[in-house]
C-alpha positions in Angstrom: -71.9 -55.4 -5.1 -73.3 -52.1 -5.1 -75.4 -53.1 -2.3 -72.8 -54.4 -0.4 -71.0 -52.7 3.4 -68.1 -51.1 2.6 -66.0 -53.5 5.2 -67.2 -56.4 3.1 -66.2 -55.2 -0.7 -62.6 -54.3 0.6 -62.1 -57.3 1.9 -63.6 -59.4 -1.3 -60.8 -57.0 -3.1 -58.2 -57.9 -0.9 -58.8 -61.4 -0.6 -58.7 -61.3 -4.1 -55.3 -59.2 -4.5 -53.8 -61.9 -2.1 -54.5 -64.9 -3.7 -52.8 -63.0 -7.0 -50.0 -62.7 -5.0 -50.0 -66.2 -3.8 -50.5 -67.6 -6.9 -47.9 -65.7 -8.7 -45.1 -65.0 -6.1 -45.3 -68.3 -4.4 -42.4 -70.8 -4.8 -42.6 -74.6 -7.3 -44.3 -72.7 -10.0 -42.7 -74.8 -13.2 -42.8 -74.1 -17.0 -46.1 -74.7 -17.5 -47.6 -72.0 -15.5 -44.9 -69.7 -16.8 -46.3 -70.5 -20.4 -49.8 -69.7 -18.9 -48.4 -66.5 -17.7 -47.3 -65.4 -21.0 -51.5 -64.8 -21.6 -51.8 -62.7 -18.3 -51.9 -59.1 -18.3 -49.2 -58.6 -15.9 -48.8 -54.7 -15.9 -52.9 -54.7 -15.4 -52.7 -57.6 -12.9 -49.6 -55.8 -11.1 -51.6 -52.2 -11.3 -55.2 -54.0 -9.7 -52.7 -55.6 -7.2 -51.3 -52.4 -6.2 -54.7 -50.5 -6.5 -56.3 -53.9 -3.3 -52.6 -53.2 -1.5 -53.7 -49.6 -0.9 -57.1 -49.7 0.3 -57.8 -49.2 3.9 -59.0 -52.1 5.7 -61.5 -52.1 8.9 -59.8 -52.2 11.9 -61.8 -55.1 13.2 -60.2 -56.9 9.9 -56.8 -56.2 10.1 -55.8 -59.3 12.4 -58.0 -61.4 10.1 -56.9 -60.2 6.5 -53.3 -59.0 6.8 -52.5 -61.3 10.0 -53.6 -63.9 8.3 -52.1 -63.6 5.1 -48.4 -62.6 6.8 -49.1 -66.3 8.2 -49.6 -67.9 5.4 -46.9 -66.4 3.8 -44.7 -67.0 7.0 -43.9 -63.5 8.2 -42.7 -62.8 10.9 -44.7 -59.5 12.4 -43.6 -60.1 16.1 -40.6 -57.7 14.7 -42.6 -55.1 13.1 -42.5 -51.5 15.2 -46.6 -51.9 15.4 -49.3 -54.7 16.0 -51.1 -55.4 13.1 -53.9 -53.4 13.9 -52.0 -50.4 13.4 -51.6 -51.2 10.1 -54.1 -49.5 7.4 -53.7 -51.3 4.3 -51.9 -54.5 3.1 -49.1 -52.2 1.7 -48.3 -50.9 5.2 -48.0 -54.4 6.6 -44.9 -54.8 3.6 -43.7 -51.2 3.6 -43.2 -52.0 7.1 -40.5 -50.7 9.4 -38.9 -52.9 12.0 -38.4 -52.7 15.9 -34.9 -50.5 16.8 -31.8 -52.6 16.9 -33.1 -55.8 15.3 -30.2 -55.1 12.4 -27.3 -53.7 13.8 -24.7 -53.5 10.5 -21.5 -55.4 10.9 -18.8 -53.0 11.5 -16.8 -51.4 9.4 -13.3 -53.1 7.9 -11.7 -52.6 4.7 -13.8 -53.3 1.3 -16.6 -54.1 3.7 -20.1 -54.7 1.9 -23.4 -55.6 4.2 -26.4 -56.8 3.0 -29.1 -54.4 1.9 -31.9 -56.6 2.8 -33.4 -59.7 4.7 -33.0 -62.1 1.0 -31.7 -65.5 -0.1 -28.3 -65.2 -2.4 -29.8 -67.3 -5.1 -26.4 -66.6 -7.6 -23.4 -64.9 -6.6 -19.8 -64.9 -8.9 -17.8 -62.9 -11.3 -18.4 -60.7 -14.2 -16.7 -61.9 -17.3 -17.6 -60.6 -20.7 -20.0 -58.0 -19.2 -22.3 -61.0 -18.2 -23.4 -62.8 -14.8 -25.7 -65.9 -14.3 -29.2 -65.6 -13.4 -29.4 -69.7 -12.7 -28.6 -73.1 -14.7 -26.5 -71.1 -17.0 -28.4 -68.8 -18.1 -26.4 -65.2 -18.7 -27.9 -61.5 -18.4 -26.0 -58.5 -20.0 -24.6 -56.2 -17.2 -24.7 -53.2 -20.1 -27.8 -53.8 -20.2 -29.2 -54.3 -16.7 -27.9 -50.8 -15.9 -29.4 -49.3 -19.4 -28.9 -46.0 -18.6 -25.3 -46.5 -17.4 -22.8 -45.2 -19.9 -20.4 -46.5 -17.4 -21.4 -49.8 -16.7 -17.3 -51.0 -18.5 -16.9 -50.4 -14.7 -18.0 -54.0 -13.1 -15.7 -56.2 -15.9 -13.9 -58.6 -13.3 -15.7 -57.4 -10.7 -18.8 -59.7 -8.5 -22.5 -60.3 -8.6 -24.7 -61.8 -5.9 -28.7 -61.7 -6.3 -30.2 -61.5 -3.1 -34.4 -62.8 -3.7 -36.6 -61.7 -0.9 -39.8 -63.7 -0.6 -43.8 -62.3 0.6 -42.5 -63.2 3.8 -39.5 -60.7 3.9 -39.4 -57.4 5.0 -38.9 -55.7 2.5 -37.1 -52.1 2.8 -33.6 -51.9 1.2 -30.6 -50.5 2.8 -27.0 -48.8 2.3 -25.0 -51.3 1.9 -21.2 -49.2 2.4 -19.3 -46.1 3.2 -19.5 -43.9 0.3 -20.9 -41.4 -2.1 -24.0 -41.8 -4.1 -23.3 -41.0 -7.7 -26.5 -41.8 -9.6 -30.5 -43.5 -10.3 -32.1 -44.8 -12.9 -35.0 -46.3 -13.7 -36.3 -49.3 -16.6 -40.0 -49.6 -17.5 -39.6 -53.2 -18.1 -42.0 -56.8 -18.3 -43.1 -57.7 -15.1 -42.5 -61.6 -15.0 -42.2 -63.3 -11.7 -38.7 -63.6 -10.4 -39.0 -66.5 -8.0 -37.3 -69.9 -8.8 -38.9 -71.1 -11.4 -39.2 -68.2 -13.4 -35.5 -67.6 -13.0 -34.5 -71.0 -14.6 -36.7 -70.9 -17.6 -37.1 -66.8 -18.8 -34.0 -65.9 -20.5 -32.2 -62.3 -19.5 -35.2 -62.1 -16.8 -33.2 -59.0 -14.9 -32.9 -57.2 -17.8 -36.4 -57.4 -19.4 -38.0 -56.7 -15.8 -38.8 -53.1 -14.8 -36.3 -52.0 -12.1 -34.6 -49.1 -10.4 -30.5 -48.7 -9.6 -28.3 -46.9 -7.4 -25.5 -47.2 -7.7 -22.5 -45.1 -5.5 -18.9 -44.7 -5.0 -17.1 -46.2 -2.0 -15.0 -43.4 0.6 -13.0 -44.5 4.0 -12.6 -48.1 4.5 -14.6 -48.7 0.9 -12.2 -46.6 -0.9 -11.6 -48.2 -4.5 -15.2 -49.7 -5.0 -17.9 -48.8 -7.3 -21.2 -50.6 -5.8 -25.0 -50.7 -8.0 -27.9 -51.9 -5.9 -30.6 -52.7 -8.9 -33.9 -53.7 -7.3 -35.7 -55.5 -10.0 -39.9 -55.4 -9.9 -42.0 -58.5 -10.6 -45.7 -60.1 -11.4 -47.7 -57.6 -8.7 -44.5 -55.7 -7.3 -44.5 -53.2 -9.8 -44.0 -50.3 -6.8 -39.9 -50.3 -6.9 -39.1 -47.3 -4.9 -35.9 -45.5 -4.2 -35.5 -43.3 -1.4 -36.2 -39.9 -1.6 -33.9 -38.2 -0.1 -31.6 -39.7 -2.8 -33.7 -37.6 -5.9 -33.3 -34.1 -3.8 -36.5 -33.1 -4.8 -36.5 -33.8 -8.6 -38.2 -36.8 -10.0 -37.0 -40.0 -11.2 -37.6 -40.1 -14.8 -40.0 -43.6 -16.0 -37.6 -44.4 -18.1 -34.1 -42.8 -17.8 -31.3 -41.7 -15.7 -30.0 -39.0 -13.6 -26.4 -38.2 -11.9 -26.5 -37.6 -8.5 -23.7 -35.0 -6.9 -21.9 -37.4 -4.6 -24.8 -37.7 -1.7 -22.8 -39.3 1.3 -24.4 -42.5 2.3 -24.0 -45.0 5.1 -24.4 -48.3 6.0 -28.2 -49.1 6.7 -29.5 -45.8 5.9 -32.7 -46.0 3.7 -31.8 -46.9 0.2 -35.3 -47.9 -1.1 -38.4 -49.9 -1.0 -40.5 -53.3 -2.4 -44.1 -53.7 -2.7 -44.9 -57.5 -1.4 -41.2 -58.8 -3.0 -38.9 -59.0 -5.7 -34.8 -59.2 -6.4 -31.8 -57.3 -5.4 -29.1 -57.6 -8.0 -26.0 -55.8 -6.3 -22.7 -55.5 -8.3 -19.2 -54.5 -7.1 -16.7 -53.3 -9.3 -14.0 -50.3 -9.1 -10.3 -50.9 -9.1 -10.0 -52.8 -6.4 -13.3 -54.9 -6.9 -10.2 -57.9 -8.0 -9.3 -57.9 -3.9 -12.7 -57.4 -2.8 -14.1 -61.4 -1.4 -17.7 -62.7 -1.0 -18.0 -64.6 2.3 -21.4 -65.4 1.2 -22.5 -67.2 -2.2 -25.7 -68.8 -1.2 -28.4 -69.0 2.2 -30.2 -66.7 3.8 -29.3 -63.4 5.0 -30.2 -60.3 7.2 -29.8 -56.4 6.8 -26.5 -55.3 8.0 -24.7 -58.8 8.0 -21.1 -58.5 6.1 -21.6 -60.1 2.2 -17.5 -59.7 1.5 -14.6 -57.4 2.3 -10.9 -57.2 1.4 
C-alpha cells in the first residue's frame, strides 16, 4: 500500500472500519457469533475502529463513504445541521449535531423525566433487591453498575428503562430534568456488543461493559428525585464521552469517581456523547421515586419526549 494515493488508503481503512461496525453492531446476531466473538480482540478491534472513525476523508468521498454508509445503516442526515460534505471524518457524521428545534423537550410538570436520547426502551421496570432486567430474565447488580457509587442504596424501589440507540441514531445524550448535577464516574470494562442478541445471552452485560454515569439531584418540579444516566460502551464504541463542562476542568479518572458540587442542569442541555452507538441505562430513585410513573416501557423514542412524571 505504500504506493498507494492517500484518498485511496483512507478509504480502504474506512471501508474496512465500517464493515466492523456492521458486522458487529448490526441487529439478528445469535449465540453463535457471540461464541465467535469471545476470540475477537474487542478493545484492539474497538481502538482500530476509533483510529478509521477519525481520519479525514476526501471531500469528493464524503457523499460516497459516509452517505453511503448512513444509508445502509438507515440514518437519517436530512436532519443533521450540515450536508455531508461538511463532514470530515466518519466520527463527525455520528458526533453530529442536529438542525435547531427538531427536539423541543416536553414541558416541565411535576416528577417530569424526558428522554436523553433518540433510543428504543428495550427494558424498563422496578428495582428490587438492588437488581433490574437486562432481557429474558436475566438480572444486573445496580451496586455494581454504578461501581463507584457508595450511594447507589438510593434506587431500591425506584425504576429502570434502557434506552438502545442503533448506528442509525444520533447519538448525543441530553439532560434529562431540572436539577443539580452531583457526580461522574467512569468503568474500564469488556466491550461486548449490546444489541439484541448479545443482551439475551451475556450475563450482567451492563456491568461488565466499560461505561460512564452521571448521575444528579432533582430541584423545582423534580424535587425528591435522584436520577443516573449510565451510558454503557460496546464492540467499536469504546469513545463514551461526558460533557465537559460537567468535569470543570479536571479529568475524569479511567477508572474511578468524582463528586461534582451541585452543577445546575437543564432539560436538553449537553449531557454527553456516543461513538457510532451503544446503551443508555437511566435510573430514578429518591424519596419520591415510589410516585414517580413511566408512561413509556417499550418503542421508540426522541430527545426531549416525557419518559414518566408524578
Amino acid at each position: 500500500m505504500s504506493g498507494w494515493p492517500a484518498s485511496l488508503k483512507v478509504a480502504l481503512l474506512l471501508a474496512l472500519g465500517l464493515l466492523l461496525l456492521l458486522l458487529v453492531l448490526g441487529p439478528g446476531r445469535g449465540p453463535f457469533s457471540l461464541r465467535l466473538l469471545r476470540l475477537y480482540p474487542k478493545k484492539l478491534g474497538s481502538a482500530f475502529a476509533g483510529w478509521a472513525a477519525r481520519q479525514p476523508v476526501p471531500r469528493f468521498l464524503r457523499p460516497a463513504l459516509l452517505g453511503g454508509f448512513a444509508a445502509q445503516v438507515g440514518a437519517d442526515l436530512k436532519e443533521a445541521d450540515r450536508p455531508v460534505e461538511d463532514f470530515e471524518t466518519l466520527q463527525d457524521l455520528f458526533t453530529r449535531r442536529l438542525r435547531p428545534g427538531l427536539r423541543p423537550q416536553d414541558p416541565p410538570v411535576p416528577g417530569f423525566l424526558n428522554s436523553p436520547v433518540d433510543a428504543r426502551i428495550v427494558a424498563a421496570g422496578r428495582i428490587t433487591e438492588g437488581c433490574a432486567i437486562q432481557a429474558k430474565g436475566l438480572p444486573y447488580r445496580i451496586p455494581e453498575l454504578l461501581k463507584h457509587d457508595p450511594r447507589a442504596q438510593r434506587f431500591e424501589g425506584g425504576h429502570y428503562l434502557v434506552l438502545y440507540l442503533a448506528p442509525k441514531d444520533y447519538h448525543r445524550i441530553h439532560v434529562p430534568l431540572e436539577g443539580r448535577v452531583t457526580a461522574l464516574s467512569r468503568v474500564e470494562g469488556e466491550l461486548w456488543p449490546v444489541n439484541e442478541a448479545s443482551t439475551a445471552h451475556t450475563p450482567r452485560l451492563y456491568e461488565r461493559n466499560r461505561r460512564a454515569t452521571w448521575t444528579a439531584t432533582g430541584t423545582g418540579p423534580d424535587e425528591g428525585l435522584e436520577v443516573a444516566a449510565v451510558l454503557v460502551g460496546a464492540t467499536h464504541v469504546g469513545g463514551v464521552l461526558l460533557d465537559a463542562k460537567w468535569r470543570e476542568g479536571r479529568p475524569l479518572p479511567k477508572d474511578g469517581g468524582m463528586e461534582v458540587p451541585g452543577l445546575p442542569c437543564a432539560p436538553g442541555e449537553d449531557l454527553g456523547t456516543f461513538a457510532f452507538g451503544s446503551t443508555v441505562v437511566l435510573l430514578v430513585g429518591g424519596p419520591r421515586a415510589e410516585r414517580w410513573t413511566p408512561l413509556r416501557a417499550d418503542g421508540d423514542v426522541r430527545v426531549g419526549q416525557r419518559l414518566g412524571s408524578y
